[in-house]
C-alpha positions in Angstrom: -23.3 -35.9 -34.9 -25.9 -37.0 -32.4 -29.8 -38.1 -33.0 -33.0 -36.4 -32.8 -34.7 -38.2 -29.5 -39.0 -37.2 -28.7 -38.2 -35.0 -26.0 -41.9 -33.2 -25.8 -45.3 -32.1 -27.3 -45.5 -28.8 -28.9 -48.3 -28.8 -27.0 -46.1 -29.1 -23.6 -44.3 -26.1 -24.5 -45.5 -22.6 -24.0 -43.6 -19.3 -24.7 -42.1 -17.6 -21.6 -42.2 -20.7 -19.9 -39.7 -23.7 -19.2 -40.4 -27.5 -19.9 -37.9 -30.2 -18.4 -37.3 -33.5 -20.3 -35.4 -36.1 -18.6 -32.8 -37.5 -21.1 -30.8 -41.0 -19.9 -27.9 -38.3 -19.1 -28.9 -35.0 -18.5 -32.0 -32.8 -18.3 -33.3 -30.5 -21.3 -34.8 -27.5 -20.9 -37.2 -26.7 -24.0 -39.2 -23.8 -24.2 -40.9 -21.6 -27.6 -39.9 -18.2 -28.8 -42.9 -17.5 -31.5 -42.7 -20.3 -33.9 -39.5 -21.9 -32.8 -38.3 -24.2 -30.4 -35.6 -23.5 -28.4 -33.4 -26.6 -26.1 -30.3 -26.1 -23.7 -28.9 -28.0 -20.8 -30.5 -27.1 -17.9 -27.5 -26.7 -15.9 -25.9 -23.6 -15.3 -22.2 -23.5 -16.4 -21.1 -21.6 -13.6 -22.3 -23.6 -10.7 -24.0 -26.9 -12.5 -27.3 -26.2 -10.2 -30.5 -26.4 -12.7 -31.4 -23.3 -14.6 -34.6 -23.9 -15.6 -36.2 -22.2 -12.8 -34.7 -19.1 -13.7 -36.4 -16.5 -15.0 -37.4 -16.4 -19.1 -36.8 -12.7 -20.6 -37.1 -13.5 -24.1 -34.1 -15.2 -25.7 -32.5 -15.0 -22.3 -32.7 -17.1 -19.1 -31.2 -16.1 -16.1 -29.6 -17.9 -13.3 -31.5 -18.3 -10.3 -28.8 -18.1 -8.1 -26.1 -16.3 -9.3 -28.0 -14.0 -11.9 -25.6 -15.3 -14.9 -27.6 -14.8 -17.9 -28.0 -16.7 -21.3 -28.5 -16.4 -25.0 -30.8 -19.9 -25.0 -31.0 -19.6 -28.8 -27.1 -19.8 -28.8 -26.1 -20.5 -25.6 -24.0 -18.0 -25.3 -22.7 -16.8 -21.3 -24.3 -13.0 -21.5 -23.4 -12.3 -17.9 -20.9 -13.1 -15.0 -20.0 -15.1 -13.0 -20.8 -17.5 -15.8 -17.7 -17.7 -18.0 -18.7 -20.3 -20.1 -21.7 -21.2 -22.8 -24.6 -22.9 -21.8 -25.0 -26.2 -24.0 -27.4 -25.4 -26.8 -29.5 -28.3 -29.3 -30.5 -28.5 -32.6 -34.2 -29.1 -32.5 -37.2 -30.1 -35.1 -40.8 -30.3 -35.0 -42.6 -33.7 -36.8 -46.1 -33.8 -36.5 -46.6 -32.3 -32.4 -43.6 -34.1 -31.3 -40.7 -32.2 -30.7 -37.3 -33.8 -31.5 -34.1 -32.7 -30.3 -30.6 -33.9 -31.2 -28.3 -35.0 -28.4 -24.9 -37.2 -28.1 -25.8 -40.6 -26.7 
């Protein structure tokens, strides 16, 4: 089980759009769908090259190289040549801070 770390404002994050966090290991994309916050690594599974500067239909991002596409709510691989789930965080909302739980 890992622990919530302030990641982002609620205020940072706007629908449709992407918001990096640097972590001490890895980056976090965060982004809202309505009233929800929604965090996954932003690395894409099939080639490891950022994903956060893909393109945000919905629930889905999609690879900016390779057009793989994912489920950001679950993280699961929607489209070749990804074969494998993008990594997906539990998040939580006190005050405007966003938290999101990661492995240290």
């Amino acid at each position: 089980m890992g622990e919530f770390q302030k990641l982002a404002k609620l205020s940072d994050l706007k629908e449709g759009e992407v918001f990096v966090a640097e972590t001490r290991y890895h980056r976090v994309g965060l982004t809202r769908l309505g009233d929800e916050v929604c965090a996954f690594a932003d690395i894409c599974t099939h080639d490891g090259e950022d994903i956060s500067t893909g393109d945000l239909e919905g629930d889905v991002i999609v690879c900016p190289r390779h057009s793989a596409k994912f489920n950001i709510r679950t993280g699961k691989v929607l489209c070749m040549p990804a074969v494998e789930d993008l990594p997906v965080y539990k998040t939580r909302i006190v005050g405007d801070e966003v938290e999101v739980e990661l492995e240290d």
